[in-house]
DSSP file (Angstrom, degrees, kcal/mol; ACC not computed):
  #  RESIDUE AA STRUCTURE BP1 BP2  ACC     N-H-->O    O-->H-N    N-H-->O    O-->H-N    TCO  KAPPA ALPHA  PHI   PSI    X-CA   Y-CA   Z-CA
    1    1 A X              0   0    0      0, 0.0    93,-2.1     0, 0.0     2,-0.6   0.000 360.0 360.0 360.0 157.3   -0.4    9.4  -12.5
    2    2 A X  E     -ab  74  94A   0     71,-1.5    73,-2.3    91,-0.2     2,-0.5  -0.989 360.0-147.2-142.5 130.8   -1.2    9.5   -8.8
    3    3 A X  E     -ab  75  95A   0     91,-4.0    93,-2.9    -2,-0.6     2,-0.9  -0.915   7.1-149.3-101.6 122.6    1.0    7.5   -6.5
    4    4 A X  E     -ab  76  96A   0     71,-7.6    73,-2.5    -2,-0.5     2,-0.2  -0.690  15.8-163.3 -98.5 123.3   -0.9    6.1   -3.6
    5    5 A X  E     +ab  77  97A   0     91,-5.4    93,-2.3    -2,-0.9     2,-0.3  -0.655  12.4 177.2 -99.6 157.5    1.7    6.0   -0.5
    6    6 A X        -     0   0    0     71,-1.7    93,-0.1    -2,-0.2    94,-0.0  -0.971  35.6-161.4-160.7 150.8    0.7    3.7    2.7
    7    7 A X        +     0   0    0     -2,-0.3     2,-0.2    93,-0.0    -1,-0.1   0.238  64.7 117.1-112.7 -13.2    2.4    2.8    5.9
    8    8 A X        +     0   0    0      1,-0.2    97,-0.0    91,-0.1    -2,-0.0  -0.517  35.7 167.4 -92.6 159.9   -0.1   -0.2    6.2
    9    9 A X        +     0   0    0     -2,-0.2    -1,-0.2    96,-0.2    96,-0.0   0.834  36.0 119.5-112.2 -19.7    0.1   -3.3    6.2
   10   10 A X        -     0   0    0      1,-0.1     6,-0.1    95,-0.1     4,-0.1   0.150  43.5-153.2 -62.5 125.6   -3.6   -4.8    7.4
   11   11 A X        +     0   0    0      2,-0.1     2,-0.3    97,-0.1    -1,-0.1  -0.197  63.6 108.2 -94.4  31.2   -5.5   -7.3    4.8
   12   12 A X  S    S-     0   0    0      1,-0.0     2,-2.0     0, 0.0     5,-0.2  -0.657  88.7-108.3-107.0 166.8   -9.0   -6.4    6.3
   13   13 A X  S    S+     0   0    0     -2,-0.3    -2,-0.1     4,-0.1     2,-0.0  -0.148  95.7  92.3 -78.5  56.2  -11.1   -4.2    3.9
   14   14 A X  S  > S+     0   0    0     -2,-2.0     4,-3.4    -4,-0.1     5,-0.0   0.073  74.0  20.9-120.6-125.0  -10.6   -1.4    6.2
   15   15 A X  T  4 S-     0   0    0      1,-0.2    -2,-0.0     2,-0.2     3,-0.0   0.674 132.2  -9.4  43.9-140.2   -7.6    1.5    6.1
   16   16 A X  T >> S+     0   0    0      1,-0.2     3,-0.8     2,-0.1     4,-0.5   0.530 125.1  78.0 -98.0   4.1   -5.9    1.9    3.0
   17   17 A X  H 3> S+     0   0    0     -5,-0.2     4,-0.9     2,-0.2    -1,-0.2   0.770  99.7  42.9 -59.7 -32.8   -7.6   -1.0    1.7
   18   18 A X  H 3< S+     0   0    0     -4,-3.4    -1,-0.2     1,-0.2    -2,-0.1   0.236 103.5  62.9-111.6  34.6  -10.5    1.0    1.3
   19   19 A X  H <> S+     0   0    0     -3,-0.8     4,-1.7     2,-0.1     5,-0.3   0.448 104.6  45.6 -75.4 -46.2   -8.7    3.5    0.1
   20   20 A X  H  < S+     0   0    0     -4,-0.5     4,-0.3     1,-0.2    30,-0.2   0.749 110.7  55.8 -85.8 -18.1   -7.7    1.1   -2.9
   21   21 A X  T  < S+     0   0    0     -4,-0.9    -1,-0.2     1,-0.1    -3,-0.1   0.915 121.0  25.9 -65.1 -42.0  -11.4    0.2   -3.2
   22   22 A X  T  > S+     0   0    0      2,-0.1     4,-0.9     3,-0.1    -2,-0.2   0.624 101.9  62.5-105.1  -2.6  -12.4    4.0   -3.6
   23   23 A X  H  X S+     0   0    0     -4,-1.7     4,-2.9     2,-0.2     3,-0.5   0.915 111.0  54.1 -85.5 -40.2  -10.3    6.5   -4.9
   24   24 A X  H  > S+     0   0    0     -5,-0.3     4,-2.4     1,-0.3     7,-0.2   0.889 114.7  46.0 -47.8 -36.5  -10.5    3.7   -8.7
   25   25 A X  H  4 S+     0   0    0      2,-0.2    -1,-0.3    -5,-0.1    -2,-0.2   0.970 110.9  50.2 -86.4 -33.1  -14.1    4.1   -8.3
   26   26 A X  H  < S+     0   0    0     -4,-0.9    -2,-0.2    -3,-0.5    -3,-0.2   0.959 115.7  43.0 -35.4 -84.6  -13.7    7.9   -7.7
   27   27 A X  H  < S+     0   0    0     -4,-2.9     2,-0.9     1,-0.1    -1,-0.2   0.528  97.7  82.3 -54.5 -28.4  -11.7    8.2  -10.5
   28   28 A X    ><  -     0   0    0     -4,-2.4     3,-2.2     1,-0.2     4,-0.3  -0.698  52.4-167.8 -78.6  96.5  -13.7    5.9  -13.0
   29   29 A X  G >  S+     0   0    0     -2,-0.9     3,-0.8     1,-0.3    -1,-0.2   0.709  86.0  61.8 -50.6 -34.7  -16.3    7.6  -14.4
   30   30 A X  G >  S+     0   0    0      1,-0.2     3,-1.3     2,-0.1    -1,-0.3   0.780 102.2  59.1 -60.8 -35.8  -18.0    4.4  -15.9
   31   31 A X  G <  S+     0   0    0     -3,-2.2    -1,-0.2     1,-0.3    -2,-0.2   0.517  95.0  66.4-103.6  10.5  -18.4    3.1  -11.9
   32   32 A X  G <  S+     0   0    0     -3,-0.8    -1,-0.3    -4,-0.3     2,-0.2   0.200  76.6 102.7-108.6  33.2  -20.4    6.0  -11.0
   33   33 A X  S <  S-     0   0    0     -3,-1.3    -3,-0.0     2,-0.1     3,-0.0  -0.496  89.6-111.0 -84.8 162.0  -23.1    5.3  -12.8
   34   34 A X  S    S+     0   0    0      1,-0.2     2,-1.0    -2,-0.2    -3,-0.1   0.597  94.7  98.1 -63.3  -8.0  -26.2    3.9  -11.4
   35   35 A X    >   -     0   0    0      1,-0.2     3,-2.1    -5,-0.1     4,-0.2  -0.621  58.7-163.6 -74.0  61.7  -25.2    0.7  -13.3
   36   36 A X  G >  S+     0   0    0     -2,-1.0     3,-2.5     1,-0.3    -1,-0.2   0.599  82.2  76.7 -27.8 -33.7  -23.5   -1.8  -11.2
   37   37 A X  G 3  S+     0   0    0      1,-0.2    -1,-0.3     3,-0.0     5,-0.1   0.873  93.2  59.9 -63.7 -24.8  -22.1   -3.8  -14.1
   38   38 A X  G <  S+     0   0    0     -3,-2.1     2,-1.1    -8,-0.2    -1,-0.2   0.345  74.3 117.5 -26.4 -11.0  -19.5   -0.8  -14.3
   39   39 A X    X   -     0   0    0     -3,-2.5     2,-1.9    -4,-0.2     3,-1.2  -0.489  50.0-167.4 -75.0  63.6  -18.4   -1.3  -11.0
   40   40 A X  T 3> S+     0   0    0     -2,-1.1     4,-0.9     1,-0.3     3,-0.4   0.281  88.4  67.0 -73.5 -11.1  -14.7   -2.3  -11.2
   41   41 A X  T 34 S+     0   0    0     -2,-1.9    -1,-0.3     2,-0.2     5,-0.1   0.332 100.0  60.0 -90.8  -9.3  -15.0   -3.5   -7.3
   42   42 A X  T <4 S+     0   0    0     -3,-1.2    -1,-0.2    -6,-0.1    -2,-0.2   0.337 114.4  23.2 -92.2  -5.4  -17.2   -6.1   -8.8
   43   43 A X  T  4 S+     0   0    0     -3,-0.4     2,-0.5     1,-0.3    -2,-0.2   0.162 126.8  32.4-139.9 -29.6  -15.1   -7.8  -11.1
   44   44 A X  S  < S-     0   0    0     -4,-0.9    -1,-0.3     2,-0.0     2,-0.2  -0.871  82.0-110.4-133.8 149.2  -11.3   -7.2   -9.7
   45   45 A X    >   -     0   0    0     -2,-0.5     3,-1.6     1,-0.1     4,-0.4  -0.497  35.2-105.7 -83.5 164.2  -10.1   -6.7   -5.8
   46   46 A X  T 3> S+     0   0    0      1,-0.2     4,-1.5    -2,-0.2     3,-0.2   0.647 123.7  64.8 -63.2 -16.1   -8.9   -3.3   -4.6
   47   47 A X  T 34 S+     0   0    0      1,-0.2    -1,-0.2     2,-0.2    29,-0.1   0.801 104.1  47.4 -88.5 -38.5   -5.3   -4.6   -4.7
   48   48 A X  T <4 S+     0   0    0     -3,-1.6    -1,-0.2     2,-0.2    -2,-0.2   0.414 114.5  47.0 -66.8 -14.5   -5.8   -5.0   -8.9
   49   49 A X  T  4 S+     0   0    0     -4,-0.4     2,-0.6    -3,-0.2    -2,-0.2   0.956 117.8  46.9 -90.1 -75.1   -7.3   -1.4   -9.2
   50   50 A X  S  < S-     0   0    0     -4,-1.5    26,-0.2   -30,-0.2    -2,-0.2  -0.298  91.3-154.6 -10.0  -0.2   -4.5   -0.3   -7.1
   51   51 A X        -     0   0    0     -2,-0.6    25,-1.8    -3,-0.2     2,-0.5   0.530  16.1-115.7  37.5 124.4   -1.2   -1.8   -8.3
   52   52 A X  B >>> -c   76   0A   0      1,-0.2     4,-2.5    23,-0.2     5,-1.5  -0.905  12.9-161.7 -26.8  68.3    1.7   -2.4   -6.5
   53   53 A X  I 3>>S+     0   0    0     23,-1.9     5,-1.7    -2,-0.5     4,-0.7   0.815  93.3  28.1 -67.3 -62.5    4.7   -0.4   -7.5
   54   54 A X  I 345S+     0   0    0     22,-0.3    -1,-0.3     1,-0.2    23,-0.1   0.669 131.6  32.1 -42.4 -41.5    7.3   -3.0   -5.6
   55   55 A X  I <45S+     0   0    0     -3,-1.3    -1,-0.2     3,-0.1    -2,-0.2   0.847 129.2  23.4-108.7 -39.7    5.4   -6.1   -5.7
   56   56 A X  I  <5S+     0   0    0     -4,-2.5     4,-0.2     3,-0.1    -3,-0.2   0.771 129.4  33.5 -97.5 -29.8    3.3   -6.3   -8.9
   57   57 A X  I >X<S+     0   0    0     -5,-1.5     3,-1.8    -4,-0.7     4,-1.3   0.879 124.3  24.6 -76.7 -96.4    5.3   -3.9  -11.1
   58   58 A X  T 34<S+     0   0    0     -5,-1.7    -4,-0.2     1,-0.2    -3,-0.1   0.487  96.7  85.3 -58.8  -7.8    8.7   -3.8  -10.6
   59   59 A X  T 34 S+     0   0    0     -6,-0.4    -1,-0.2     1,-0.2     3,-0.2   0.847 105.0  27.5 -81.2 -22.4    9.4   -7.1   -9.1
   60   60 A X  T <4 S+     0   0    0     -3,-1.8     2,-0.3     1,-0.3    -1,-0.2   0.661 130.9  25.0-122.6   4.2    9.7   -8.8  -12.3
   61   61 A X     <  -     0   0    0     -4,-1.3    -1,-0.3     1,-0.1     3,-0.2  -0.891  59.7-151.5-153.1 132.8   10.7   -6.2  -14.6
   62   62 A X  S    S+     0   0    0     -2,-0.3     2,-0.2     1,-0.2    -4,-0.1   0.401  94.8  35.9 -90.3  27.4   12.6   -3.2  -13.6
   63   63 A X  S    S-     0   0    0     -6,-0.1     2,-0.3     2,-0.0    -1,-0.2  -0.667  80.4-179.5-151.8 100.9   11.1   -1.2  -16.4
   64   64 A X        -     0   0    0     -3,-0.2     2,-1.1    -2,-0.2     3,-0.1  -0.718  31.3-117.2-110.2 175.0    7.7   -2.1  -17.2
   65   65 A X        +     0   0    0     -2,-0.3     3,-0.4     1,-0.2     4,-0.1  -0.821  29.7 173.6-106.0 120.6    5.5   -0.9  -19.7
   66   66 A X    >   +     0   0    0     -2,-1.1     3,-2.9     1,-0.2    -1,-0.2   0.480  49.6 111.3 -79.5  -8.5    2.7    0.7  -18.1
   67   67 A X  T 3  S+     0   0    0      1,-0.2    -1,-0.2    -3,-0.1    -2,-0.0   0.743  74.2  57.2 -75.1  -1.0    1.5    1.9  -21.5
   68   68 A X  T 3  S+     0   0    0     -3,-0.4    -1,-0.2     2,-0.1     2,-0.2   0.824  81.2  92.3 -39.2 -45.9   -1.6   -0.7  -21.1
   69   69 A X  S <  S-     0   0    0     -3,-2.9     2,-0.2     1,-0.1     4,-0.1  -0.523  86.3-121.1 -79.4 145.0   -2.7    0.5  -18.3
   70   70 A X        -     0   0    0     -2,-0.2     2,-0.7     2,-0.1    -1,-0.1  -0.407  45.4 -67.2 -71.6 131.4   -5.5    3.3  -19.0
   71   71 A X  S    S+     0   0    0     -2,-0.2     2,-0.3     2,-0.1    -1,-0.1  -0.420 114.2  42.2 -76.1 130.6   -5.1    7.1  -17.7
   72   72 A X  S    S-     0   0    0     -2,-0.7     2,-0.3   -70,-0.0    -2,-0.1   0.111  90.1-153.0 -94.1 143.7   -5.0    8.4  -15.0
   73   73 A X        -     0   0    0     -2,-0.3   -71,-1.5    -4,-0.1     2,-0.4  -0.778   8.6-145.8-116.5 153.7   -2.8    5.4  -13.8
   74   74 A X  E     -a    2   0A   0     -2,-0.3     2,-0.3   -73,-0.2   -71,-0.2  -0.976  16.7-176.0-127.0 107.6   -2.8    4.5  -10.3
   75   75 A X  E     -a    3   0A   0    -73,-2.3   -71,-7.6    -2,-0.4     2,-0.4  -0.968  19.9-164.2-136.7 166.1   -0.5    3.2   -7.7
   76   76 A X  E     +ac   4  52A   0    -25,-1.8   -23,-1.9    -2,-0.3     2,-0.3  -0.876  16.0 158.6-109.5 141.8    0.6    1.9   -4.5
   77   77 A X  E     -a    5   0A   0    -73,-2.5   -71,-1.7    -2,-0.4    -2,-0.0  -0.977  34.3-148.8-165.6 157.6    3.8    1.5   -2.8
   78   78 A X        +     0   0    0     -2,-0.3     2,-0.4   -73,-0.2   -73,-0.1  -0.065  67.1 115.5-122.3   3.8    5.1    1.1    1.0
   79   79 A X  S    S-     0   0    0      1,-0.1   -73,-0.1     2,-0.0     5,-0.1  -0.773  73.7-113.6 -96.8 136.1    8.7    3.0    0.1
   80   80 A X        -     0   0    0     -2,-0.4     3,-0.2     1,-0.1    -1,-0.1   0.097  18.1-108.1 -68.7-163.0    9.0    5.9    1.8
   81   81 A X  S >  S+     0   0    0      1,-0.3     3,-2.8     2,-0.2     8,-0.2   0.999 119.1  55.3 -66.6 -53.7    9.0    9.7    0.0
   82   82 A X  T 3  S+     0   0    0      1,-0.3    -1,-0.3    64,-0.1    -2,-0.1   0.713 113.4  34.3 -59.1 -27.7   12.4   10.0    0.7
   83   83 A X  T 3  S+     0   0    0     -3,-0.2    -1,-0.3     3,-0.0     2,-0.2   0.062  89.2 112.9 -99.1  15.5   13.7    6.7   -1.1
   84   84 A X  S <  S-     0   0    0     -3,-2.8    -4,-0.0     1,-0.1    -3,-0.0  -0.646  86.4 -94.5-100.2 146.5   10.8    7.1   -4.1
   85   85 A X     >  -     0   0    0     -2,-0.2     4,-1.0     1,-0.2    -1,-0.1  -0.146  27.7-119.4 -55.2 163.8   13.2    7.9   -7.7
   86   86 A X  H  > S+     0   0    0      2,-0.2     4,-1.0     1,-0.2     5,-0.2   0.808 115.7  72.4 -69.1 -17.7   13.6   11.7   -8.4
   87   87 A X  H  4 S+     0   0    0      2,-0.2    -1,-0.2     3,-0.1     4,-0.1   0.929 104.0  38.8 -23.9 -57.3   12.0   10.8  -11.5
   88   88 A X  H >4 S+     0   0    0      2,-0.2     3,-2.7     4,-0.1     5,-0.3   0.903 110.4  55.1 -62.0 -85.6    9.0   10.6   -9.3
   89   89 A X  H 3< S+     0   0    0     -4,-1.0     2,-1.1     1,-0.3     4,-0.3   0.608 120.4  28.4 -38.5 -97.5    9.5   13.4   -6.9
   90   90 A X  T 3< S+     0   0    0     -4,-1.0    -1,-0.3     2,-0.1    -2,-0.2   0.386  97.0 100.4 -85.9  15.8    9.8   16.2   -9.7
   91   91 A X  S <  S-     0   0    0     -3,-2.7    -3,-0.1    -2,-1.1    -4,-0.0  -0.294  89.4-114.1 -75.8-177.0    7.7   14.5  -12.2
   92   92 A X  S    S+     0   0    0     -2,-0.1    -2,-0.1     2,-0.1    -1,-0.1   0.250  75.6 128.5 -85.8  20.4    3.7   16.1  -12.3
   93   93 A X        -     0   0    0     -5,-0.3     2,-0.4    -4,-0.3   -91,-0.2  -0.356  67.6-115.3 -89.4 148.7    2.4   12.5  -11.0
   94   94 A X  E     -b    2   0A   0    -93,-2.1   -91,-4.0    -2,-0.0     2,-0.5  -0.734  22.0-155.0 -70.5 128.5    0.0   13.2   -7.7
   95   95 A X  E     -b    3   0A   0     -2,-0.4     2,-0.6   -93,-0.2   -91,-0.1  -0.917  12.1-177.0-122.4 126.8    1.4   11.8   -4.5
   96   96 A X  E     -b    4   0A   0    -93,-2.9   -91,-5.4    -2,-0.5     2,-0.9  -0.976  22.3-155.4-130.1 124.5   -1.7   11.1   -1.8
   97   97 A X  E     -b    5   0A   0     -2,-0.6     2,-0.3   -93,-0.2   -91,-0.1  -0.876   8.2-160.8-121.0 109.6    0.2    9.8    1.6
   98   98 A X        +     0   0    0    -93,-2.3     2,-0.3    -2,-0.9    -2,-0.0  -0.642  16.0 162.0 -74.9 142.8   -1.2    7.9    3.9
   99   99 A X        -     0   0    0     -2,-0.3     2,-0.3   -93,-0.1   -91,-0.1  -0.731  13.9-156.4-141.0 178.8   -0.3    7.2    7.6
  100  100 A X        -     0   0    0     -2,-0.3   -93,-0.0   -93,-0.1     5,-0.0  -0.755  39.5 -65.5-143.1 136.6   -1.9    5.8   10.8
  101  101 A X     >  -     0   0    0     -2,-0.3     4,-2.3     3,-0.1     5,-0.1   0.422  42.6-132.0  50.2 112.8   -1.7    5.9   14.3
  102  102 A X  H  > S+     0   0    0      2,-0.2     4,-2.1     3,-0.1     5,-0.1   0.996 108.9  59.3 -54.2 -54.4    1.3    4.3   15.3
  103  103 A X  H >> S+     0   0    0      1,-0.2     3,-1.1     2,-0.2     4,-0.5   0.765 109.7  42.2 -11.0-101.6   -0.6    2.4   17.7
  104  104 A X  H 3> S+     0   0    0      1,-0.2     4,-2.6     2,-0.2    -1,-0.2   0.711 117.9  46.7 -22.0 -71.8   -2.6    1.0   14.8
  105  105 A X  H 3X S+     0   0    0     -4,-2.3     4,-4.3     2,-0.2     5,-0.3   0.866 105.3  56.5 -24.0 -67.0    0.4    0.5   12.6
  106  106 A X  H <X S+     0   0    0     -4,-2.1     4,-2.9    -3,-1.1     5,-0.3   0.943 116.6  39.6 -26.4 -91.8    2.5   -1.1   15.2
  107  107 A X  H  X S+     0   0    0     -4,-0.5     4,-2.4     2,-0.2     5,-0.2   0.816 112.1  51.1   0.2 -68.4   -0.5   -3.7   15.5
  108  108 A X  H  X S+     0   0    0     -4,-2.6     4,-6.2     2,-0.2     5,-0.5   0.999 115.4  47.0 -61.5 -58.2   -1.3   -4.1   11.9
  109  109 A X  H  X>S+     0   0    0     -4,-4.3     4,-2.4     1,-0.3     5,-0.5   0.966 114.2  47.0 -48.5 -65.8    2.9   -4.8   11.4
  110  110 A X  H  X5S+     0   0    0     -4,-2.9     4,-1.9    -5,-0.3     5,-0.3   0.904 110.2  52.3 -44.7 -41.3    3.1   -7.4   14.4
  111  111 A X  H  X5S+     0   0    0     -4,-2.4     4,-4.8    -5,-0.3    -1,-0.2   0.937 117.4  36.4 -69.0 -39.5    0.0   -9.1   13.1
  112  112 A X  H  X5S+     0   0    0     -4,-6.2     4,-2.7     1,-0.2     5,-0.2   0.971 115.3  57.2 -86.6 -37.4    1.7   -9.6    9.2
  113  113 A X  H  X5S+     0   0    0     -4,-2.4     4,-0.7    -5,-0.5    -1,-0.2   0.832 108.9  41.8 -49.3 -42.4    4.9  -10.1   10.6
  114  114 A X  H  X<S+     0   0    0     -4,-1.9     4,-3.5    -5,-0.5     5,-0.3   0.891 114.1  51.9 -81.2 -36.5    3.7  -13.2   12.9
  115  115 A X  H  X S+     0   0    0     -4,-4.8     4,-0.5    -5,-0.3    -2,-0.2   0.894 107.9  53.8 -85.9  -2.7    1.6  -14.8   10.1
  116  116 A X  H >X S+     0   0    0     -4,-2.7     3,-3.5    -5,-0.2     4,-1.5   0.840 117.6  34.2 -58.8 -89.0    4.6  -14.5    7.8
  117  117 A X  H 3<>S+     0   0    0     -4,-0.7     5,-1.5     1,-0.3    -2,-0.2   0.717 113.1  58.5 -43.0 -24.8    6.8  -16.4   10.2
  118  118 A X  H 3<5S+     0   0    0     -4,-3.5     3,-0.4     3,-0.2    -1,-0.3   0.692 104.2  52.8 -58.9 -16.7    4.0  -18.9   11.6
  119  119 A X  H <<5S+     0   0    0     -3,-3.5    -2,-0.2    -4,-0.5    -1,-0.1   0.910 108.8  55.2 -74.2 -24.0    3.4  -20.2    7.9
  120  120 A X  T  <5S-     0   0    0     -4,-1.5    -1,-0.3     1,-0.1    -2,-0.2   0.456 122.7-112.5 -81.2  -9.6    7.4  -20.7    8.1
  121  121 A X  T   5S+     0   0    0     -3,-0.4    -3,-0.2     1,-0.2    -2,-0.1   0.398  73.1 135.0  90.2 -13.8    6.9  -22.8   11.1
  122  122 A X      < -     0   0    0     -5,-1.5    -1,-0.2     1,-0.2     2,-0.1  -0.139  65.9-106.3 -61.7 160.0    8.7  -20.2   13.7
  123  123 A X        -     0   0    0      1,-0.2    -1,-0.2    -3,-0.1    -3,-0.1  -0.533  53.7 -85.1 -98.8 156.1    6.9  -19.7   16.8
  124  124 A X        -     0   0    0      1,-0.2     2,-0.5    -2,-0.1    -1,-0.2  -0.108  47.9 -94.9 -57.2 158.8    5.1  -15.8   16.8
  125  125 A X        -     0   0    0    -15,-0.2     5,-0.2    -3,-0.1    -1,-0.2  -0.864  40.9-111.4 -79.1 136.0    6.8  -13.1   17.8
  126  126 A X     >  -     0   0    0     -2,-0.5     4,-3.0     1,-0.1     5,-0.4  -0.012  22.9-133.2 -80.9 133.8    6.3  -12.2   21.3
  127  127 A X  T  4 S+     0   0    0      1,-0.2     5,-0.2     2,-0.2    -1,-0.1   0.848 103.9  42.8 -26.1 -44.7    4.2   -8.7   21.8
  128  128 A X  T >> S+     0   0    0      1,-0.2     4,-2.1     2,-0.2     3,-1.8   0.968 108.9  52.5 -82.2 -43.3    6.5   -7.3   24.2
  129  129 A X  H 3> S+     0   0    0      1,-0.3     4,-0.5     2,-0.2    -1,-0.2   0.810 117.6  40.6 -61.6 -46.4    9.5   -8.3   22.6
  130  130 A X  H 3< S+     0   0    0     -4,-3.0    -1,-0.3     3,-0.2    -2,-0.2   0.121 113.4  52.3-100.3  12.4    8.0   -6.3   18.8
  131  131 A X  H <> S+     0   0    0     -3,-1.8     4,-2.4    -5,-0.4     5,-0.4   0.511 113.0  47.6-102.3 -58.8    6.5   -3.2   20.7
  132  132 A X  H  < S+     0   0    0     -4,-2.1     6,-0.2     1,-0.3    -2,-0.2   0.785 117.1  41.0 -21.4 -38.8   10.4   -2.9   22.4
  133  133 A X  T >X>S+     0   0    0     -4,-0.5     3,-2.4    -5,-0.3     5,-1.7   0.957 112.2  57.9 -94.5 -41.0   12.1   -3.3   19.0
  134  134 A X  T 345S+     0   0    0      1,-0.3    -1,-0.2     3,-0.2    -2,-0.2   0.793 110.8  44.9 -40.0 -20.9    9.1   -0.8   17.4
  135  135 A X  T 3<5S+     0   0    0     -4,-2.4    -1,-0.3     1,-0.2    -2,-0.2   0.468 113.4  51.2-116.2  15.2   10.1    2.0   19.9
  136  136 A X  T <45S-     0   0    0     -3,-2.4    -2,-0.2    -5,-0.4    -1,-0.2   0.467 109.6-120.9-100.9  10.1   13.5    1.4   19.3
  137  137 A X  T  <5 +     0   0    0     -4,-1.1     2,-0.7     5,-0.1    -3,-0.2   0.716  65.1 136.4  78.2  11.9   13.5    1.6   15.7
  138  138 A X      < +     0   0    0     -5,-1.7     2,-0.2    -6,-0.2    -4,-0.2  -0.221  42.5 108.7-106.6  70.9   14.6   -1.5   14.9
  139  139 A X  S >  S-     0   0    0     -2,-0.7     3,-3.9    -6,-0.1     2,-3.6  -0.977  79.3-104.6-141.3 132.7   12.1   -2.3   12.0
  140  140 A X  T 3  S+     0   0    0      1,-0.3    -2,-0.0    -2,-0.2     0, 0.0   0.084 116.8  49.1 -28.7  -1.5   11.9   -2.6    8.5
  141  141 A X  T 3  S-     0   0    0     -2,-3.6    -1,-0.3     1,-0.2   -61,-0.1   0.380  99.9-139.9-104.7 -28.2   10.2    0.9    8.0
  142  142 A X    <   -     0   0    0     -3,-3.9    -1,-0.2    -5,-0.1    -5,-0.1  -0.235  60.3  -2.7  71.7-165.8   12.5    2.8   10.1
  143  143 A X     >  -     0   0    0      1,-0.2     4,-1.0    -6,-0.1     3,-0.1  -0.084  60.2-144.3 -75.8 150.2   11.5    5.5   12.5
  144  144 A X  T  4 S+     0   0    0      1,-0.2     4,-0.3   -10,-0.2    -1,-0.2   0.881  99.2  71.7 -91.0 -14.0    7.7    5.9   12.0
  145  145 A X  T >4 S+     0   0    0      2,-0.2     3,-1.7     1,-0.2    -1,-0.2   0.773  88.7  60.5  13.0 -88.3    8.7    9.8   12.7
  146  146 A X  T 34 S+     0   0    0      1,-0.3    -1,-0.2     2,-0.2    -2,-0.2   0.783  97.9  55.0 -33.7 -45.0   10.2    9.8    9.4
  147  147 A X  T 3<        0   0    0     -4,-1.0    -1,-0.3     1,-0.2    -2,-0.2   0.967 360.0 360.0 -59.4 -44.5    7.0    9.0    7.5
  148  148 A X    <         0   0    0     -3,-1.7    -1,-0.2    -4,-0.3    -2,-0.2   0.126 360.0 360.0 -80.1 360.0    5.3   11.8    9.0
């Protein structure tokens, strides 16, 4: 098992989105062939190669059975190390952690953070107002420190 950890949040095919596009193709020997119809990036978005532990998995059963999914099995999740089960932590799974730039982060989080609350009808949140509360820590990730 490889757990892929990410501090982004950004929906452009860039980041760790194309992270989730390539490491499945990496691994999948059938999509390094010269044979596009193999390609798994051709049939399913990086986000379906790439699992969700939080969102796709566990949000509607807190035990699922993975034993569909073929090995090496593959995932993603946004919790940090420290709060990930000890199950995980001293199991053999592979842990590949991603970070970014606070800058960049910062950004990417203000961008998903206003088009959640514009869909809701709330006015954005103001720039200055979400860099203030980003260097104070007061965001749903906690200090970006920690991650690092």
């Amino acid at each position: 098992m490889v757990l892929f950890r990410s501090l982004q949040l950004g929906r452009l095919l860039t980041g760790t989105t194309w992270l989730k596009a390539i490491i499945p193709t990496i691994m999948n020997p059938m999509g390094r062939m010269n044979d596009d119809n193999n390609d798994p990036l051709l049939k399913r978005h990086p986000n379906e190669l790439m699992p969700s532990l939080e969102v796709q998995l566990f949000k509607e059963n807190p035990n699922p059975d993975l034993s569909y999914m073929p090995s090496p099995r593959i995932f993603r999740t946004h919790v940090p190390y420290p709060m990930l089960p000890e199950s995980v932590k001293n199991s053999a799974c592979k842990i590949v952690y991603i970070t970014r730039d606070p800058k960049d982060m910062f950004v990417s989080l203000w961008h998903c953070l206003n088009s959640l609350v514009t869909t809701q009808g709330n006015d954005p949140w103001p720039m200055d107002e979400a860099f203030d509360s980003f260097c104070r820590v007061v965001h749903v990730f906690g200090p970006f420190h920690d991650h690092v």
